[in-house]
C-alpha positions as CSV (number, residue, x, y, z in Angstrom):
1,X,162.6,62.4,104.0
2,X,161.3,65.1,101.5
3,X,163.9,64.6,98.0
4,X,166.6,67.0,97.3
5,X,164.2,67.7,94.0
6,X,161.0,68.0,95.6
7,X,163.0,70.7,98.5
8,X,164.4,72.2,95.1
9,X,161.1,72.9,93.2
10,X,159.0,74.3,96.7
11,X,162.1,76.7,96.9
12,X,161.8,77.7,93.4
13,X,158.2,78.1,94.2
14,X,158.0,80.1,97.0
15,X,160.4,82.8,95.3
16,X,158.0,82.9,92.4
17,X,155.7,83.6,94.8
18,X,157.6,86.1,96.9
19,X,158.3,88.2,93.6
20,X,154.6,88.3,92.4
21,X,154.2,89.8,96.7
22,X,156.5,92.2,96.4
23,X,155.6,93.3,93.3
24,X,152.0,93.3,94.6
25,X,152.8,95.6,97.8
26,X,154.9,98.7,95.4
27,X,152.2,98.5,93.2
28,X,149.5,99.6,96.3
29,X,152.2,101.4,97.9
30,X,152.0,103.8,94.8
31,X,148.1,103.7,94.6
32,X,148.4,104.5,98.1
33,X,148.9,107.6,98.4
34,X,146.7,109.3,95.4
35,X,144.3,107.4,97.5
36,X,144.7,108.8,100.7
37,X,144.8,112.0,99.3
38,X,141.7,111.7,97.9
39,X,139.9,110.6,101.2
40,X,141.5,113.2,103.1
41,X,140.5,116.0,101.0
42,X,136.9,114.6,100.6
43,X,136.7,114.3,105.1
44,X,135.9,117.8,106.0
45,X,133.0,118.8,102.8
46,X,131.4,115.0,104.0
47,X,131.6,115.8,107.8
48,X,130.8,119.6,107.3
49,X,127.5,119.1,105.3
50,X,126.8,116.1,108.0
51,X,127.0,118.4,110.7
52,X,125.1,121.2,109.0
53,X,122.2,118.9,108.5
54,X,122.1,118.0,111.4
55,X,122.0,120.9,112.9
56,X,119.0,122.2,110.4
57,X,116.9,119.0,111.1
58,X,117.3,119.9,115.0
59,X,115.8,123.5,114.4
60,X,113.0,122.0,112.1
61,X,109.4,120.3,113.4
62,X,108.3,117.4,112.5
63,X,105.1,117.5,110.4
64,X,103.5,115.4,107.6
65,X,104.7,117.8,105.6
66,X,108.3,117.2,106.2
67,X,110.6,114.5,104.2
68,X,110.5,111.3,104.8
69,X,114.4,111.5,104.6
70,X,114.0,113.8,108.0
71,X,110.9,112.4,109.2
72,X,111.4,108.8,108.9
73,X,108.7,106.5,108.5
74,X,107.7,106.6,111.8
75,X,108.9,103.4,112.7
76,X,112.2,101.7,112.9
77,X,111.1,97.6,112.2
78,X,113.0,97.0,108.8
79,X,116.7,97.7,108.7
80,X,119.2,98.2,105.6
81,X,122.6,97.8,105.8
82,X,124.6,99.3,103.2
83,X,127.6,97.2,103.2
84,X,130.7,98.4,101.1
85,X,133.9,96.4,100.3
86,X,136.1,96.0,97.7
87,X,136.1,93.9,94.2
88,X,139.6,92.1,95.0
89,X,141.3,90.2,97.7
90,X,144.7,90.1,99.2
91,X,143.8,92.5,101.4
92,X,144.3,91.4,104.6
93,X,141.8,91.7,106.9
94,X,140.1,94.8,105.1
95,X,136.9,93.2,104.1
96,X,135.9,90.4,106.8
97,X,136.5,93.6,109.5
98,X,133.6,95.3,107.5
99,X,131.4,92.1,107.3
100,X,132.0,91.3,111.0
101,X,131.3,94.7,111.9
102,X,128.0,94.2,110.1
103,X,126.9,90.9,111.0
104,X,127.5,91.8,114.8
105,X,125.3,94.8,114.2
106,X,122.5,92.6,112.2
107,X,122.6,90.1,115.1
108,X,121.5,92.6,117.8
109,X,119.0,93.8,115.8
110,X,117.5,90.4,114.5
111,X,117.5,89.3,118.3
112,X,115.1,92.4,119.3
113,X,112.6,91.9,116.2
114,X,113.5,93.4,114.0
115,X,114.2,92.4,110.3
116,X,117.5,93.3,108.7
117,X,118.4,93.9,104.6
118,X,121.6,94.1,102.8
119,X,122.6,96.5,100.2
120,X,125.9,94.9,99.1
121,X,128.8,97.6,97.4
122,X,131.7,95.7,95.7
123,X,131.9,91.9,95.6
124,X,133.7,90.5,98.6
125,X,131.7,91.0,101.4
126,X,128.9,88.5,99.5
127,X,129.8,85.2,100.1
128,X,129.4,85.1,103.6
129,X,126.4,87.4,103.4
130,X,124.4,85.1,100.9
131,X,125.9,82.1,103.5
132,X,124.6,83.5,106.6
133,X,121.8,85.5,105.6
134,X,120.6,83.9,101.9
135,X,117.1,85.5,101.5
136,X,118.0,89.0,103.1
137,X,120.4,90.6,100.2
138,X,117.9,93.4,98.6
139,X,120.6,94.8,96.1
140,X,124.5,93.7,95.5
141,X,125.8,96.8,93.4
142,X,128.6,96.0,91.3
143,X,131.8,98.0,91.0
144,X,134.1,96.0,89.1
145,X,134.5,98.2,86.4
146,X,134.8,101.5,88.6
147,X,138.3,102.2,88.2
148,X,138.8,105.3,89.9
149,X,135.8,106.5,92.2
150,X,133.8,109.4,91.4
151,X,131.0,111.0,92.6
152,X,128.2,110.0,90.1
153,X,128.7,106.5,91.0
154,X,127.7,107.4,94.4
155,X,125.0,109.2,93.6
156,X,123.8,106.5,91.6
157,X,124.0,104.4,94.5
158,X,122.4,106.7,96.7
159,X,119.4,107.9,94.0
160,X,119.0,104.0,94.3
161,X,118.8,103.7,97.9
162,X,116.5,106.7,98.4
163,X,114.1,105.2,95.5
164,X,113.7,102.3,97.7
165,X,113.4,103.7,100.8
166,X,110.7,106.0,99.4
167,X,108.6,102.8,98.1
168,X,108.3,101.4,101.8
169,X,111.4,99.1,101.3
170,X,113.0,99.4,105.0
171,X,112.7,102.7,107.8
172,X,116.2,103.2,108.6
173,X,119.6,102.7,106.6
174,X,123.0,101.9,107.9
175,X,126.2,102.6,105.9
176,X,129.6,100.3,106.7
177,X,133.2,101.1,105.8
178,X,136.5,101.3,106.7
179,X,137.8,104.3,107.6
180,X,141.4,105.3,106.5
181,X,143.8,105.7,109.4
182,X,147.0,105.0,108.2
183,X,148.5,101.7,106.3
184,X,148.4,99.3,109.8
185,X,145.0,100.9,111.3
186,X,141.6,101.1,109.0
187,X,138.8,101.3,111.3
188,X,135.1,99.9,110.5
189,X,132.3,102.5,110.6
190,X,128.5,102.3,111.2
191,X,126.8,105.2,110.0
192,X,122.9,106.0,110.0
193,X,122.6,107.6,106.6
194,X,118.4,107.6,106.4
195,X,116.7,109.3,108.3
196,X,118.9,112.1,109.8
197,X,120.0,111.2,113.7
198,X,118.8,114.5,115.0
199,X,121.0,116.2,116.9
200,X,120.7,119.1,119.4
201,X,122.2,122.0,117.4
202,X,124.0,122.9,121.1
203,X,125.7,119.4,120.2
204,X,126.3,119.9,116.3
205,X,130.3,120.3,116.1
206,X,131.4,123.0,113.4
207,X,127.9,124.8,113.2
208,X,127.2,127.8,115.2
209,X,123.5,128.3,116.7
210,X,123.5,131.5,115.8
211,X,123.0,130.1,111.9
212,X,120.2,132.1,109.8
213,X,119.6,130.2,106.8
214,X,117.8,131.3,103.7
215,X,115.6,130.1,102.3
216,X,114.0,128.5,105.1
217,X,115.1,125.2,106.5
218,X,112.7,123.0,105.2
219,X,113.7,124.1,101.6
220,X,117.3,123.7,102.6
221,X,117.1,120.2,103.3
222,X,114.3,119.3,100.6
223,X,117.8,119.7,98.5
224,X,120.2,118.8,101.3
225,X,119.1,115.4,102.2
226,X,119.3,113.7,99.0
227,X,123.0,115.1,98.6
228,X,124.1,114.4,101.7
229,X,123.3,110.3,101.3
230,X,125.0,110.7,98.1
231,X,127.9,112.3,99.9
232,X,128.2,110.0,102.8
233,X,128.4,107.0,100.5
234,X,131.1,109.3,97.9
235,X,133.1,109.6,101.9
236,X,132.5,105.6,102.2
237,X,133.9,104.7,98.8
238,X,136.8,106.6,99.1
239,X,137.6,106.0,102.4
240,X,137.6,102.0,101.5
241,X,139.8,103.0,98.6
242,X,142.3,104.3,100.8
243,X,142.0,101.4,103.2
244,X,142.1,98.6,101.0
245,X,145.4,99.8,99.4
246,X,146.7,100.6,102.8
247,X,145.7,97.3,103.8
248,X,146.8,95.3,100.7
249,X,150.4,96.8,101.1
250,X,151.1,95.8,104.7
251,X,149.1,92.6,104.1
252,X,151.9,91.9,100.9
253,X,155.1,93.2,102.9
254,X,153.9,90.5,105.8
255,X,153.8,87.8,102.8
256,X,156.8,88.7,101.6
257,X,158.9,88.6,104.7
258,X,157.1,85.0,105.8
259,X,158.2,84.1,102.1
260,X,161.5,84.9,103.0
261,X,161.4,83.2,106.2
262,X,160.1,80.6,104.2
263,X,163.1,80.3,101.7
264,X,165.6,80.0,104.1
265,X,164.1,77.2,106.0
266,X,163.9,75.2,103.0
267,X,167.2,76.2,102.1
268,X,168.7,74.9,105.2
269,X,166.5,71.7,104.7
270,X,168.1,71.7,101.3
271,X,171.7,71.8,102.6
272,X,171.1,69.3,105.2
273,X,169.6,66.6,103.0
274,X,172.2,66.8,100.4
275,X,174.9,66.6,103.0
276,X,173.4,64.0,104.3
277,X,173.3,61.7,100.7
278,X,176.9,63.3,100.6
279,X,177.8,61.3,103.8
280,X,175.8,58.7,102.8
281,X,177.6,57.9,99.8
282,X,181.0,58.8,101.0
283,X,180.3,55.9,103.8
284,X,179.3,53.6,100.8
285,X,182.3,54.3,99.0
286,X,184.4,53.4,101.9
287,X,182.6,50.6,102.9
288,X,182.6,49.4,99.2
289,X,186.6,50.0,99.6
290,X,187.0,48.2,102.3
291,X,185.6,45.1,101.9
292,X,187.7,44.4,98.5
């Protein structure tokens, strides 16, 4: 049977614990929101420019002339996946959605051929890449000291990513993140960021086909494609940012509540074992009393 002081110091424990919880879920609670803002207002620039060019690479041919961005590389044999999580735990199931979401994708490809990279954004999402796939990681990009995301870290990101894919380092790029629903619900994306899907502009959401464009549309997206990586990953980054605080704050308000659950199990523990040496003695004393 567990000591009254050992039942004592585990209760004493646990509430230390529960505080630091609690604390932990106002404290994303109020990050929260600035956060979701911030996604929400960056949603409709990211998915307008997405669609826009995509409808402009529909209209435009293919020539040797044209970007590789566009173009491709005319092949699709080496892969990069362009995985972004967040610097800190506690966060639930935010992260290892991400990674799953990744590795399932990397395993399907792997299986038919072909050969897979990682491009790791923030630091928790490495462990079990450099487990699982050791000698794939081409980058890890660290954001530790990023306190508030802006959109020169993204570019820098994507300036980085478009530099490689330029020197023959993969043929297509994939971009993962969670996608901000609401505090219970953040949902992992794929995204193909290089080259552009092409998409028949009948099919392009937001963009009438009746579009004229000038300059041409090759000059366009000389200027477009570039930005629009840059974009995509700015729409990744804050996305996550939302996410991970929505995530954090219902992962902390669950730990809280089995905390609580927690204390009052141990409590009743507590009770019963000290009435128990209560009885315990009392039948000693009486005993004792008899017998003289």
């Amino acid at each position: 049977m567990t000591s009254l002081k050992a039942l004592k110091g585990r209760i004493a424990s646990v509430k230390s614990t529960q505080k630091i919880t609690k604390a932990m879920k106002m404290v994303a609670a109020a990050k929260l929101r600035r956060a979701q803002m911030a996604a929400e207002a960056g949603r409709p620039y990211a998915e307008r420019l997405d669609a826009m060019v995509a409808s402009l690479a529909s209209s435009v041919s293919i020539s040797p002339q044209t970007s590789k961005l566009l173009a491709g590389t005319g092949k699709d044999d080496v892969h990069l996946f362009v995985i972004c999580t967040s610097d800190r735990g506690l966060a639930g199931a935010f992260n290892s959605n991400i990674v799953r979401a990744a590795r399932k994708s990397a395993d399907i490809l792997i299986a038919q051929g072909k050969t897979v990279y990682f491009y790791l954004v923030g630091r928790k999402g490495r462990a079990v890449i450099a487990r699982l796939y050791p000698k794939q990681i081409l980058h890890q990009f660290d954001t530790g000291e990023i306190k508030q995301v802006k959109f020169s870290d993204a570019q820098a990101i994507a300036a980085d990513i478009v530099e490689r894919f330029n020197g023959g380092a993969f043929d297509v790029a994939h971009l993962f993140y969670a996608r901000f629903q609401s505090a219970l619900v953040q949902e992992p994306v794929q995204q193909q960021i290089i080259p552009v899907e092409i998409v028949p502009a009948a099919k392009v959401e937001g963009v009438s086909g009746a579009t004229e464009y000038e300059p041409d549309e090759e000059e366009i997206l000389a200027d477009l494609l570039p930005r629009n990586v840059g974009v995509q990953i700015y729409r990744a980054l804050l996305e996550n940012a939302a996410s991970e605080q929505g995530s954090r704050m219902t992962a902390m308000d669950n730990a809280t509540r089995n905390a609580g659950d927690m204390i009052n199990r141990l409590s009743i523990q507590y009770n019963r074992t000290r009435q128990a040496a209560i009885t315990t003695e009392l039948v000693e004393i009486i005993s004792g009393a008899e017998a003289l």
